[in-house]
C-alpha positions as a Markdown table, in Angstrom:
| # | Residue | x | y | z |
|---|---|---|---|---|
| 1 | Unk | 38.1 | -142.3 | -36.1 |
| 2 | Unk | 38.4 | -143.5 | -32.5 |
| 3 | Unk | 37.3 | -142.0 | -29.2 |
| 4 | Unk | 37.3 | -138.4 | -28.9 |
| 5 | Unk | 40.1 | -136.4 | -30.5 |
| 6 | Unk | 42.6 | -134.7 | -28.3 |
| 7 | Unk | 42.6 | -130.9 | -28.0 |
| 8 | Unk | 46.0 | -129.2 | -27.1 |
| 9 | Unk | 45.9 | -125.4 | -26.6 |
| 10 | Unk | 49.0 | -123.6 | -27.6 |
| 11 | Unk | 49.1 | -120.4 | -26.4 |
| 12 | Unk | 51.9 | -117.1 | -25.7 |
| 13 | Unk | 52.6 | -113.3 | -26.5 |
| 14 | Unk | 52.7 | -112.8 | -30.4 |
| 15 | Unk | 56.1 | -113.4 | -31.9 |
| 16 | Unk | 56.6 | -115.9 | -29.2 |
| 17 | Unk | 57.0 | -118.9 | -31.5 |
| 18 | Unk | 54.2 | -120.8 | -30.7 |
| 19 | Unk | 52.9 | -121.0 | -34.3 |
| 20 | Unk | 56.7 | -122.4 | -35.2 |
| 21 | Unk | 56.5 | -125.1 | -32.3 |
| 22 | Unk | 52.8 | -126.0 | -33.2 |
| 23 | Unk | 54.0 | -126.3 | -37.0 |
| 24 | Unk | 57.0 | -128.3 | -36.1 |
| 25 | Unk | 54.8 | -131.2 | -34.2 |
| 26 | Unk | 52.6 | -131.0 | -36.9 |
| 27 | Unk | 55.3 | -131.7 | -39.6 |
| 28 | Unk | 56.3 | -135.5 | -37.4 |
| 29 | Unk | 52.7 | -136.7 | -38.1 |
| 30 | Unk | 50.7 | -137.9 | -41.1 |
| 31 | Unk | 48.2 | -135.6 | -42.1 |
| 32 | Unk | 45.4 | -137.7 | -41.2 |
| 33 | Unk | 46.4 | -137.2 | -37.5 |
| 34 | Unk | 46.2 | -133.6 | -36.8 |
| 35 | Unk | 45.1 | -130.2 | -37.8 |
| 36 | Unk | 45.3 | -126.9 | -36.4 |
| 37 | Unk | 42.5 | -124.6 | -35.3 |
| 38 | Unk | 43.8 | -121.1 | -35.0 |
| 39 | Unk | 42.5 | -118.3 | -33.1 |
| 40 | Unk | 43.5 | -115.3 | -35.3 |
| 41 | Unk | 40.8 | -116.6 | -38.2 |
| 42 | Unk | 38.0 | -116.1 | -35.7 |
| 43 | Unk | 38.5 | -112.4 | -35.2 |
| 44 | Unk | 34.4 | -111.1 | -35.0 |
| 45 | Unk | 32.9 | -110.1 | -38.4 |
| 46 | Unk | 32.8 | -106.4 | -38.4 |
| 47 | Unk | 30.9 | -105.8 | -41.4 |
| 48 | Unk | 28.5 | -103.9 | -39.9 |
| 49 | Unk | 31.4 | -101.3 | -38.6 |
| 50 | Unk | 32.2 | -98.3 | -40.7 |
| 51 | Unk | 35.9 | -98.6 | -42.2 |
| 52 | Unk | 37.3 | -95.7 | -40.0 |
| 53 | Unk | 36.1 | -97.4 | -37.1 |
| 54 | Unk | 37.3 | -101.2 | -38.0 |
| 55 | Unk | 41.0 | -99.1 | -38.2 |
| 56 | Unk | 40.3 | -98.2 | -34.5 |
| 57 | Unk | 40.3 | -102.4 | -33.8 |
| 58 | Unk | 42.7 | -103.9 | -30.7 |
| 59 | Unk | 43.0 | -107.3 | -32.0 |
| 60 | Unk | 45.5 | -107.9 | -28.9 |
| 61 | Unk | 41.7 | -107.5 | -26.7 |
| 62 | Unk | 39.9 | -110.8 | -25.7 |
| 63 | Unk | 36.7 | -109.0 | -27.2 |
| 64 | Unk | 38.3 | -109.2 | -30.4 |
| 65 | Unk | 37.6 | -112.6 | -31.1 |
| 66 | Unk | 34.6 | -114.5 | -31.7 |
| 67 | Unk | 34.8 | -117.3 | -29.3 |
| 68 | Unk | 31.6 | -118.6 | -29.1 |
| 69 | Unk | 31.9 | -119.5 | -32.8 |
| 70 | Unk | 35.4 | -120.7 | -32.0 |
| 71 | Unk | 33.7 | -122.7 | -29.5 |
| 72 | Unk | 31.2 | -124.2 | -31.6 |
| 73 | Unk | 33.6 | -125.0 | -34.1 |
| 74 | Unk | 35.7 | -127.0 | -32.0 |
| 75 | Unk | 32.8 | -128.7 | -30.4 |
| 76 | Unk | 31.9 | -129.6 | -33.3 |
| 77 | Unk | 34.8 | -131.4 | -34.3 |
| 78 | Unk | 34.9 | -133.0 | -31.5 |
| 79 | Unk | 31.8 | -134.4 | -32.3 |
| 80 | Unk | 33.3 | -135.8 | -35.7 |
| 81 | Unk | 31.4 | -133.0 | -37.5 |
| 82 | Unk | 33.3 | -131.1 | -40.3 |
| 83 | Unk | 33.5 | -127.3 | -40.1 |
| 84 | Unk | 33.8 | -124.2 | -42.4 |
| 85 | Unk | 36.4 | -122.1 | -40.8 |
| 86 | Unk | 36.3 | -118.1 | -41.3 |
| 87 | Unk | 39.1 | -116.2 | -43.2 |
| 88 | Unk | 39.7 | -112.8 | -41.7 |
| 89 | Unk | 40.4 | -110.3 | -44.3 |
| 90 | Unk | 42.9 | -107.8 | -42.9 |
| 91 | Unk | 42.9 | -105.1 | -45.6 |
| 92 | Unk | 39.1 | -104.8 | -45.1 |
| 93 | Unk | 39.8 | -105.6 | -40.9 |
| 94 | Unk | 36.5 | -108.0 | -41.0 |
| 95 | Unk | 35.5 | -111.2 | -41.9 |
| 96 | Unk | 36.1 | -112.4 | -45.8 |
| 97 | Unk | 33.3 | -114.4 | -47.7 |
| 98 | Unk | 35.7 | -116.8 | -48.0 |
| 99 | Unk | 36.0 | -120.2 | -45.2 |
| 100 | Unk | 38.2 | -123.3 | -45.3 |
| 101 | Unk | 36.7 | -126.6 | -44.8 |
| 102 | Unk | 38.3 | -128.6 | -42.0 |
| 103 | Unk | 37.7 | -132.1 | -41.6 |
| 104 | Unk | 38.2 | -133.5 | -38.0 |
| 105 | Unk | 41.3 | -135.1 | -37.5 |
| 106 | Unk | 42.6 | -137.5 | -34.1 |
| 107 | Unk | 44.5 | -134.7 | -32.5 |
| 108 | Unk | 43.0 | -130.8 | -32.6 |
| 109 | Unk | 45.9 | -127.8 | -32.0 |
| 110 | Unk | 44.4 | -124.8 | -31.1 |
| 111 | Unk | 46.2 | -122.0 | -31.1 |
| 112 | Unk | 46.4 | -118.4 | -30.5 |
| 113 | Unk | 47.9 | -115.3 | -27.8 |
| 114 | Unk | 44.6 | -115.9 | -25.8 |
| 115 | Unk | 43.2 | -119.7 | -26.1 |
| 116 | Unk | 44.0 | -119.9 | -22.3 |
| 117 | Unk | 42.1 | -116.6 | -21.4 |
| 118 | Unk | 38.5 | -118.0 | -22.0 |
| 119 | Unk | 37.1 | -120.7 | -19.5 |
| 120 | Unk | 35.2 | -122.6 | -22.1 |
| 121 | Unk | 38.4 | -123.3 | -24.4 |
| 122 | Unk | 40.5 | -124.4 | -21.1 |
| 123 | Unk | 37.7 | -126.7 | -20.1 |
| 124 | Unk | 37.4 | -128.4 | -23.5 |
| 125 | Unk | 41.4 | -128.9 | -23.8 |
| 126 | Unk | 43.2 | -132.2 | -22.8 |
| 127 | Unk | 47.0 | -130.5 | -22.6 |
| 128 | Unk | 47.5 | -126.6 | -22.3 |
| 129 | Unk | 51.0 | -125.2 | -23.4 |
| 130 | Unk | 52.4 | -121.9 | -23.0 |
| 131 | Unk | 55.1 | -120.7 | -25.3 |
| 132 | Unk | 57.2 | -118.2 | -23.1 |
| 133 | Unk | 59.7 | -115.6 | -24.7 |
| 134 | Unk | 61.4 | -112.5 | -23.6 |
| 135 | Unk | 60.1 | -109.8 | -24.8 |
| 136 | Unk | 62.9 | -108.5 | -26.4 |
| 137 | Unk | 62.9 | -111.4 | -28.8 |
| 138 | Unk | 59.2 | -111.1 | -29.3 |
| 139 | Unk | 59.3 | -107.3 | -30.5 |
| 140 | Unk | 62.0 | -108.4 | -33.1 |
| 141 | Unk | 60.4 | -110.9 | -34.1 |
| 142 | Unk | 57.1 | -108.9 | -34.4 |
| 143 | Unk | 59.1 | -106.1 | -36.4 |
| 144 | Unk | 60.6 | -108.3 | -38.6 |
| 145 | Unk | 57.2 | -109.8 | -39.6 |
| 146 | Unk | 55.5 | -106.9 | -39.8 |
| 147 | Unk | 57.8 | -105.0 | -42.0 |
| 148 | Unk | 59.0 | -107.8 | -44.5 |
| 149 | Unk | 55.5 | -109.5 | -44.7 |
| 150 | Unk | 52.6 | -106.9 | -43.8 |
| 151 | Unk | 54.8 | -103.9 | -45.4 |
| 152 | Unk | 54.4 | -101.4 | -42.2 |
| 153 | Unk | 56.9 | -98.6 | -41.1 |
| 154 | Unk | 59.3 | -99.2 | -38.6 |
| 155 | Unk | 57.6 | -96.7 | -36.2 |
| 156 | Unk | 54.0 | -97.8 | -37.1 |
| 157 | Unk | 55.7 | -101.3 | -35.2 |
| 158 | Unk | 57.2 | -99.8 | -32.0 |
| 159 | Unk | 54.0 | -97.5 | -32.0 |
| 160 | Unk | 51.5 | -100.6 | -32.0 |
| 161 | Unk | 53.9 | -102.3 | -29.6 |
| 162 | Unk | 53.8 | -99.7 | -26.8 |
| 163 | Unk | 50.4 | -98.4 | -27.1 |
| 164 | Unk | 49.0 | -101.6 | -27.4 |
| 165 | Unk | 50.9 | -105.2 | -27.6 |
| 166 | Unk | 52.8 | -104.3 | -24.7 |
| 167 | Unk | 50.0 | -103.7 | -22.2 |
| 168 | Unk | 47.1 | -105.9 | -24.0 |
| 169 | Unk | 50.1 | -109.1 | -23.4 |
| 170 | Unk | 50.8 | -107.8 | -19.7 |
| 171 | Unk | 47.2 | -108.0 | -18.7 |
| 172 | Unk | 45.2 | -110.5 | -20.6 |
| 173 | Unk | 48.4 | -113.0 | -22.0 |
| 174 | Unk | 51.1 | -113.0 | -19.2 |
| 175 | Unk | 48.5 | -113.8 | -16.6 |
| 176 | Unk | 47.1 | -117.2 | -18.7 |
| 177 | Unk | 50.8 | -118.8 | -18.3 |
| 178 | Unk | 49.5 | -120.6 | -14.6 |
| 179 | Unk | 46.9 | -122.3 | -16.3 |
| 180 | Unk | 49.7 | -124.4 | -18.5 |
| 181 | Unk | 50.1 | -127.7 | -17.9 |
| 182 | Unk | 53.3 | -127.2 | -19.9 |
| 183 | Unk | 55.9 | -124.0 | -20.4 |
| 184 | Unk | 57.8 | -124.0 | -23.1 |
| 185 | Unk | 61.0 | -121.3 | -23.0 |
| 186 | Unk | 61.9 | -119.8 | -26.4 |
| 187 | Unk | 59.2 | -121.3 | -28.5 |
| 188 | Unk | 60.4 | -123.3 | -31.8 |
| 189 | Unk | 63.7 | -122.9 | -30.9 |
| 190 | Unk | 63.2 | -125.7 | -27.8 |
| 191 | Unk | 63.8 | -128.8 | -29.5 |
| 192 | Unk | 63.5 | -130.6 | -26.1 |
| 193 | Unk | 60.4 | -129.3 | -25.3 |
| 194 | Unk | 59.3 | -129.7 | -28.8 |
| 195 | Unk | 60.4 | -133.8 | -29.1 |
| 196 | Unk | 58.6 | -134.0 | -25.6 |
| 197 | Unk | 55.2 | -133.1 | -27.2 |
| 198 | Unk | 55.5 | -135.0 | -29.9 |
| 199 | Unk | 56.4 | -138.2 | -27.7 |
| 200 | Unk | 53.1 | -137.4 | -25.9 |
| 201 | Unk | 50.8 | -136.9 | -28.6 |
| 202 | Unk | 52.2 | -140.4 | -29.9 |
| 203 | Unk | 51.4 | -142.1 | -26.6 |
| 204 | Unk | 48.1 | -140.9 | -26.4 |
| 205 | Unk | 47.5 | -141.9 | -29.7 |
| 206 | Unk | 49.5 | -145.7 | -29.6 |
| 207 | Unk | 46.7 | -145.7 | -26.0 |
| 208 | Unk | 43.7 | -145.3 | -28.6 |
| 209 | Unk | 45.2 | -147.8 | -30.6 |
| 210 | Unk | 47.4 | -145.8 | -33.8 |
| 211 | Unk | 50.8 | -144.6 | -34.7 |
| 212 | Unk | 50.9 | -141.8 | -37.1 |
| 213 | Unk | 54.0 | -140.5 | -37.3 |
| 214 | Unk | 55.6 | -140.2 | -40.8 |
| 215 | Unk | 58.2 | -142.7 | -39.6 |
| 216 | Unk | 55.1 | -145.1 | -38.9 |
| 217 | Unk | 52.9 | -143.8 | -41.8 |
C-alpha cells in the first residue's frame, strides 16, 4: 500500500442516510480500496454496569462512545497495522466477546452521528462530510427501523425521540455541521453529491498512483 490512507468522516443525525451514502461510494470501488470504520461498534464496554443500569444508557451522548479506542484503532490503520474491531451487543447493551478483523485498506470511512464532535477524529481526517436531513424524514426513518428491524413499540420510538434523540442531536450533532468541508442534503438519496465523492476519492487515489473503481478493477 502507498502513502498514507485517506480518512473521510461521514457524519449526521441518525436516520439521516449517511450509512446509505457511505455504502453507496463504497459499492463503486474494489474491495481492496476501502473499508468502513463505524462509530456505533465502539460504544464503551459496560460490563462492569449492572443490567438495570446499562438500560439507563444515552447512546445519542458523546460519553457513550469509546473514542480513545476508536482513536487508536484508526491510528493504527493508518499506520498499516490491522485491527480487531469490537461488536457491541445490544441485548446485553455492552461490549460482545466477539471483534472483526479489519485489514487496512487505501481509503478509511469513518462514520457515525458524532465523528465530527471529537477534536482528535477531525484532526486525523482528510475530508469531513455532513449528511443533512429534515427531521421529519429522520424520525420516519428512525421509526421505520426501529420497529421492522429492532421489534420496538411505536410509542417506545416517539418516546426515545423526544426525551432523548431530539435534544442529544440539537446539542452535540447539529452543532458539528460547520466543521464539514462538505454538506450533503438528504443523505443517499443525493446522487450528485454522492457521484461527487466518488470522483474525489478516485482523484486522490489516480494522485497516489491507482484506479480502483469496479469499472477499472
Amino acid at each position: 500500500m502507498s502513502d498514507k490512507p485517506v480518512v473521510i468522516g461521514v457524519a449526521g443525525g441518525s436516520g439521516s442516510g449517511k450509512t446509505s451514502v457511505t455504502r453507496s461510494i463504497i459499492q463503486r470501488f474494489t474491495d481492496k480500496t476501502l473499508l468502513m470504520l463505524e462509530q456505533d461498534y465502539y460504544y464503551k464496554d459496560q460490563s462492569d454496569l449492572p443490567f438495570e443500569e446499562r438500560l439507563q444508557t444515552n447512546y445519542d451522548h458523546p460519553l457513550a462512545f469509546d473514542n480513545d479506542l476508536f482513536i487508536e484503532h484508526l491510528k493504527d490503520l493508518l499506520e498499516q497495522k490491522p485491527v480487531e474491531k469490537p461488536v457491541y451487543d445490544y441485548k446485553m447493551h455492552t461490549r460482545s466477546d466477539e471483534t472483526i478483523h479489519v485489514e487496512p485498506k487505501e481509503v478509511i470511512i469513518v462514520e457515525g452521528i458524532l465523528v465530527l464532535e471529537d477534536e482528535r477524529l477531525r484532526d486525523l481526517m482528510d475530508i469531513k462530510v455532513f449528511v443533512d436531513t429534515d427531521a421529519d424524514v429522520r424520525i420516519i426513518r428512525r421509526m421505520m427501523r426501529d420497529i421492522n428491524e429492532r421489534g420496538r413499540s411505536l410509542d417506545s420510538v416517539i418516546e426515545q425521540y423526544i426525551n432523548v434523540v431530539r435534544p442529544m442531536h440539537l446539542q452535540f450533532v447539529e452543532p458539528t455541521k460547520r466543521y464539514a468541508d462538505i454538506i450533503i442534503p438528504e443523505g443517499g438519496q443525493n446522487h450528485v453529491a454522492i457521484d461527487l465523492m466518488a470522483t474525489k476519492i478516485q482523484t486522490v487515489l489516480h494522485e497516489k498512483g491507482l484506479s480502483m473503481t469496479k469499472e477499472n478493477s
